[in-house]
N, C-alpha and C positions, 0 to 999 in steps of 0.2 A: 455279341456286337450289336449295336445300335444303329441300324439304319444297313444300307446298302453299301457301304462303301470299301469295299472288299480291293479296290485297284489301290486304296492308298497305303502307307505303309505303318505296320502295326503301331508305331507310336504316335499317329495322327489320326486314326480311326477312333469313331468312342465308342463306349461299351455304356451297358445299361448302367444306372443306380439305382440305388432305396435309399429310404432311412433308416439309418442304423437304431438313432433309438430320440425319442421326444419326452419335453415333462410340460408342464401335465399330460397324462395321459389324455385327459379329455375336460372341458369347459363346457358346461352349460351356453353360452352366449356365443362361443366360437368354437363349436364342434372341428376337430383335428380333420384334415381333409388329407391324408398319406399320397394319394397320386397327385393332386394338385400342386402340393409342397413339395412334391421328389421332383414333378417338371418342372415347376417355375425354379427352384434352385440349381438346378441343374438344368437346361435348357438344352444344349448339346451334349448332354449323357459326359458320362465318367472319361474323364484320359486320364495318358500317362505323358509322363517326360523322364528325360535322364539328366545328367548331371552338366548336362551340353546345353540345354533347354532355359527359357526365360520363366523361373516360378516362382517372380513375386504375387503377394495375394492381390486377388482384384475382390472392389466391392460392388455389389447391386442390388437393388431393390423391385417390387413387386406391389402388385394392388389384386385382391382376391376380392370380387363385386359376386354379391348373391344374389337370389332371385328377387329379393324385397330391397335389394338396393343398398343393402349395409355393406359395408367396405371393410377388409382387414389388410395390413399391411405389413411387407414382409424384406427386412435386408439381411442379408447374405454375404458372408466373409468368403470367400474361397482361396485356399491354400493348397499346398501340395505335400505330403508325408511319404516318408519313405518304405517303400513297401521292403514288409521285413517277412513275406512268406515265400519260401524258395519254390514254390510248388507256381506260384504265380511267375516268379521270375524264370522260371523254367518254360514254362506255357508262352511265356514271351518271346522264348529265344525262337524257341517251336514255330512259332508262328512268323518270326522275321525268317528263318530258314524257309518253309515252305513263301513265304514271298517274294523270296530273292531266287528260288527254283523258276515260279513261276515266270518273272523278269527273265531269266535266267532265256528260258524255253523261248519266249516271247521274241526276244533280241535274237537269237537262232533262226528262229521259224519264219524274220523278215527276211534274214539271208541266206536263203534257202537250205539253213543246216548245214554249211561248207565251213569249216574252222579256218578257212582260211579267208572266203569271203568275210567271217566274220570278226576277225582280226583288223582285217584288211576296215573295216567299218567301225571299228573301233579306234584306229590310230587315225581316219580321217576325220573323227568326231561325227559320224554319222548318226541318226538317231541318238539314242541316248548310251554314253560312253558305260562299259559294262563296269569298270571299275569307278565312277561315280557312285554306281547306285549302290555296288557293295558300300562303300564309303560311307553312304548317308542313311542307306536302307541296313542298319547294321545296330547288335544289341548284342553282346559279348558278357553271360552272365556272371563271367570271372574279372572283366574290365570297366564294367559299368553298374552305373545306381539306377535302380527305377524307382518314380515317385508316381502316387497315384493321386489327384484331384480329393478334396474332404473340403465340407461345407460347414459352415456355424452360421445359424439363421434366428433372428431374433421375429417374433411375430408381434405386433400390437393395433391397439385399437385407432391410434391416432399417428401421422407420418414422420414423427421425431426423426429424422434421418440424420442430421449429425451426433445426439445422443447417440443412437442404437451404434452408428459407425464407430465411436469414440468409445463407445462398450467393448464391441466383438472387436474391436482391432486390441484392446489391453487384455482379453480374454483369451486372444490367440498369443500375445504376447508370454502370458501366463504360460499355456499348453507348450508354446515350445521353448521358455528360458530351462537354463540349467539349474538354477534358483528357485526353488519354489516359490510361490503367492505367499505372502501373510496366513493366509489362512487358505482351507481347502476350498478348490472350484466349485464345490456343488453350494457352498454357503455363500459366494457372490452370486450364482444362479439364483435361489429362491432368494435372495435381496431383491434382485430387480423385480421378480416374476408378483411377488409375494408382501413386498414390504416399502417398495419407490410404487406412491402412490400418480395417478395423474392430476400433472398440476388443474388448478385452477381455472377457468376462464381469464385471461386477464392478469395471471401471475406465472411469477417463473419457478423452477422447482429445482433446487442442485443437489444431486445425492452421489455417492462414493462410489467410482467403477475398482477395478484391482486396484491399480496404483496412483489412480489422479481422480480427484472430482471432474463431475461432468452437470450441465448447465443447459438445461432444457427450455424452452419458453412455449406457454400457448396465447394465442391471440384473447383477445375480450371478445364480448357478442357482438359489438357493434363492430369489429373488426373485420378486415381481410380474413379468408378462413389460413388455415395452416401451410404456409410453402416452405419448408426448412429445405430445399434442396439449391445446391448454389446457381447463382447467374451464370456465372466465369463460366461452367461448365457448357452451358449451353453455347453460348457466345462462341467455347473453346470448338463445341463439335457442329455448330452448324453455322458459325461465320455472321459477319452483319449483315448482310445483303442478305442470306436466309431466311436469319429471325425478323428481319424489319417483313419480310413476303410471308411469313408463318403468321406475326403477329395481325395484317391486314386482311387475311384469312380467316383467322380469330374474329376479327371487328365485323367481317364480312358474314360472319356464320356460312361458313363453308365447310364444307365434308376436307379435313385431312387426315392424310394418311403418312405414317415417317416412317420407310424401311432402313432398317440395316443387318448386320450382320449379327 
């Protein structure tokens, strides 16, 4: 498990990752960084869900700054697959059981261990009702799916973010149809990696993902540098009246700072 969070319940705790596997192994000009790449894609470590849970894929992106200032940049599909080793799905039940002991003790030990006062505190909705938590704190390895969190992250030199999006989402399309691709995964992988050159200063470049062309553009010299990342989005998460106080901050050269979640 990752991090301290042992009071939550096993299907909201997260556990560590890695990577399972990278190509190239390794580049001259952007040496493979395995812990940097395993955090920033995974930022809150490995979950799971079950079949009750929300797992549509989310997308997001990353900026890797070195010491000499070069930049590599990095988007991330994340999805959810069905975990198919029983040995894990067993380990989960394992672990919802001792969670639900613990609650279990917990809710007892406020009322003094009396099965009556405790009863008695459970039909008044006192604290936390005991059959709630079985309810929601529950993983029945005979009634339920468990899906484990998996990443597809594309690395490159310049921030194409609707390219690379418009990639990994027809790449994940690929991995999970019933259909297979035209041709095998690994030969649209070293396409991109290997043979979609970068455009031009000043020109646009369209080459073939699985199933749809995809339409890249870089600026000229004299241009704005590269922002492919949408307005709306901003606008969407931080409102007008934020970005008009962000952007005056900006003009102001001011120290900002954006948290969230």
């Amino acid at each position: 498990v990752a991090g301290e969070n042992f009071d939550q319940s096993p299907i909201r705790r997260t556990f560590k990752s890695k990577v399972l596997a990278h190509y190239p192994q390794n580049i001259e000009w952007n040496p493979f960084d395995q812990d940097a790449v395993n955090m920033l894609c995974m930022p809150k470590g490995l979950s799971f869900r079950t079949q009750a849970d929300n797992r549509d894929p989310q997308l997001h992106s990353f900026i890797i700054t070195r010491e000499d200032g070069s930049r590599t940049y990095g988007f991330v599909l994340t999805f959810y697959e069905e975990v198919m080793s029983k040995q894990i799905c067993t380990a989960m039940q394992t672990l919802y059981q001792m969670h639900n002991a613990e609650q279990y003790s917990s809710v007892c030990a406020s009322s003094s261990c009396s099965m009556d006062s405790l009863a008695s505190s459970i039909d008044e909705g006192d604290a936390t009702s005991l059959a709630k938590l079985q309810r929601y704190n529950s993983y029945d390895i005979s009634r339920d799916t468990l899906y484990v969190s998996k990443c597809i992250c594309l690395i490159t030199p310049l921030p194409f973010m609707q390219a690379c999006k418009k990639f990994l989402i027809q790449l994940y399309k690929a991995v999970t149809s019933q259909q297979p691709p035209p041709l095998p995964l690994e030969s649209y992988i070293h396409n991109i990696l290997y043979e979609v050159p970068l455009p031009p200063p000043g020109r646009s470049l369209k080459f073939y993902g699985v199933y749809e062309p995809i339409i890249c553009q870089r600026p000229g010299l004299n241009e704005l540098p590269l922002s492919d990342y949408p307005l709306r989005e901003v606008f969407e998460l931080l409102g007008l009246e934020n970005l008009v106080q962000v952007f005056t901050c900006v003009l102001l050269e001011m120290q900002i700072l954006l948290y969230s979640q």
